[in-house]
C-alpha positions as CSV (number, residue, x, y, z in Angstrom):
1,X,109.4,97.4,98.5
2,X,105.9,97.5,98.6
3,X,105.5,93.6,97.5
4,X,107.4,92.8,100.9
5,X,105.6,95.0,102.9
6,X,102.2,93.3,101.7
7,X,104.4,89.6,101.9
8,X,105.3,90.7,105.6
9,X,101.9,92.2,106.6
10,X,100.7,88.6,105.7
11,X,103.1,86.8,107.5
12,X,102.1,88.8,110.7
13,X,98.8,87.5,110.3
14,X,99.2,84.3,110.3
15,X,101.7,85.1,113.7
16,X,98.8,87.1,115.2
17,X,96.8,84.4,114.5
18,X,98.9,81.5,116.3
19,X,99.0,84.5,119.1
20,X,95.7,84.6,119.2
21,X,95.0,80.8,119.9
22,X,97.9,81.1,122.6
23,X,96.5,83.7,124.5
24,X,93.2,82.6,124.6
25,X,94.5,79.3,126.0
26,X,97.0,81.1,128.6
27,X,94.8,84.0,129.2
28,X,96.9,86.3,130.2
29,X,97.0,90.0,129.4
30,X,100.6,89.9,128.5
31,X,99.9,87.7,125.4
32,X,96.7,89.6,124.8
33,X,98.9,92.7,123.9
34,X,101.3,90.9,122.0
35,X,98.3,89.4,119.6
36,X,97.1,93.0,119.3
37,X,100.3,94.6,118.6
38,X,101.3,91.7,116.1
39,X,98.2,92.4,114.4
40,X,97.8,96.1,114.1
41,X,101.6,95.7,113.0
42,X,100.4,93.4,109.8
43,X,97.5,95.4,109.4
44,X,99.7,98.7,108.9
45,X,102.2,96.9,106.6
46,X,99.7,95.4,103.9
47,X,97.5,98.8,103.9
48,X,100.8,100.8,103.5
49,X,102.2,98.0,100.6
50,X,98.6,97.9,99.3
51,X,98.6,101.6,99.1
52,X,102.2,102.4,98.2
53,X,101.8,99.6,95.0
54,X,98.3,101.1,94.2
55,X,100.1,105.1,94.2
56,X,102.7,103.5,92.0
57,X,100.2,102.3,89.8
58,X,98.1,105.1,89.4
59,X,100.9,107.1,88.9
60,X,102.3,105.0,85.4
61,X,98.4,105.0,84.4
62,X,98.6,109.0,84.8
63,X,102.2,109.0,82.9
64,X,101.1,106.4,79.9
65,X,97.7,107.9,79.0
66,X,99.7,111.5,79.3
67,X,102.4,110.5,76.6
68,X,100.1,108.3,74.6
69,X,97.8,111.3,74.1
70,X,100.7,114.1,73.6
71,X,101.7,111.9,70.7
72,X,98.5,112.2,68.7
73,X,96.3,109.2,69.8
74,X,92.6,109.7,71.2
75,X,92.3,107.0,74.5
76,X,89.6,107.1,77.4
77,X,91.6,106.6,80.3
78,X,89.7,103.2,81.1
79,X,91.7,101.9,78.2
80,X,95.3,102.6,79.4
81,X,96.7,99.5,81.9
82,X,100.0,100.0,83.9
83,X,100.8,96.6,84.8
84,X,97.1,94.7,84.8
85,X,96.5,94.1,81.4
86,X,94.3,91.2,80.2
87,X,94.8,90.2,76.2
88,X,99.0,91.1,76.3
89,X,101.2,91.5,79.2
90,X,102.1,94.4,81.6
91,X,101.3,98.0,80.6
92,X,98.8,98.3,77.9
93,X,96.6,100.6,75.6
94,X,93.3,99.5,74.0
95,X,91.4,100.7,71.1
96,X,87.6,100.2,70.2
97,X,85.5,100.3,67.1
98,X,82.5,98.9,67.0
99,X,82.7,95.4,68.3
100,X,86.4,95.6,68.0
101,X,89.4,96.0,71.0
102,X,92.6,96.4,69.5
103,X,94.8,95.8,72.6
104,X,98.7,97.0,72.2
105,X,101.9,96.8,74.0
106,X,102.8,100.1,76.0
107,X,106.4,100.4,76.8
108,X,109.1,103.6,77.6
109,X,111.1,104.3,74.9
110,X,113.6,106.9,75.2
111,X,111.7,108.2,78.8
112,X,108.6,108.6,76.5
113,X,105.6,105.6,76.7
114,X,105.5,103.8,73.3
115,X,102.2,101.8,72.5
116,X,103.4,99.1,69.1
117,X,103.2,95.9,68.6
118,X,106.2,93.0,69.0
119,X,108.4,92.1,66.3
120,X,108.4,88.1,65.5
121,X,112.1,88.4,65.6
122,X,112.7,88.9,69.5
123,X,109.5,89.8,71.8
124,X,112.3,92.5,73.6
125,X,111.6,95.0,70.3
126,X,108.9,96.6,69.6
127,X,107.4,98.1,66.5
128,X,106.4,101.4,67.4
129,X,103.0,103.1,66.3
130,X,101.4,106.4,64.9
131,X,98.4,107.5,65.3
132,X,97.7,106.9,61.5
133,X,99.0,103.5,61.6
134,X,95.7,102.7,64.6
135,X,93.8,104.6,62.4
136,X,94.1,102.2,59.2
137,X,93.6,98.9,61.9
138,X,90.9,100.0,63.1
139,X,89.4,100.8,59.5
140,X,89.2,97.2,59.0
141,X,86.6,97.0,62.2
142,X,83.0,97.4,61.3
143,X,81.2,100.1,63.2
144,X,78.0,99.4,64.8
């Protein structure tokens, strides 16, 4: 919902906008309002979509690093993504050592986030890690 509110808070823009170059041409106060309520209309949808998808967001951040942590694992919060990760996809955990960023795949398993890594087989599994199994990968990194 909040995708279409932002896609429909646009759209009213670019309506305000054509309003806009009517009424300056027509001049007349009646199209004057209609620009202005056109565009505090689009403004109000994309800051409620913007804000609603940014809540959302926060909120699976919160949840991941929460259940990540709980099972055993030590992560700054700056290194748990919900939905904007950069070396995988989606939701996402990183771990550092030294000049090394291990980046793996967070998913819910069972109602409890998962971070692993995907099987060759099928990219829909997931092979699920322990905190000992991070532990021995990041071994291999040398420390600075």
């Amino acid at each position: 919902m909040h995708i279409a509110e932002i896609i429909v808070g646009i759209v009213l823009v670019f309506v305000a906008l054509l309003l806009m170059a009517y009424s300056v041409e027509d001049g007349s106060v009646v199209s004057f309002g209609a620009t202005f309520i056109v565009g505090a209309a689009a403004a109000g949808l994309a800051y409620l979509g913007g804000h609603g998808l940014n809540a959302e967001m926060h909120s699976k951040h919160v949840s991941i690093a929460a259940d990540v942590r709980a099972q055993g694992f030590i992560v700054p919060s700056d290194h748990v993504f919900a939905d904007s990760g950069a070396d995988l996809y989606g939701s996402e955990v990183y771990f550092t050592r030294g000049g090394c960023r291990l980046a793996f795949i967070a998913r819910k398993i069972d109602g409890t986030w998962r971070i692993g890594l995907p099987r060759a087989e099928s990219a829909d599994d997931l092979i699920v890690l322990r905190p000992g199994d991070v532990a021995r990968l990041l071994a291999a990194c040398p420390a600075r």
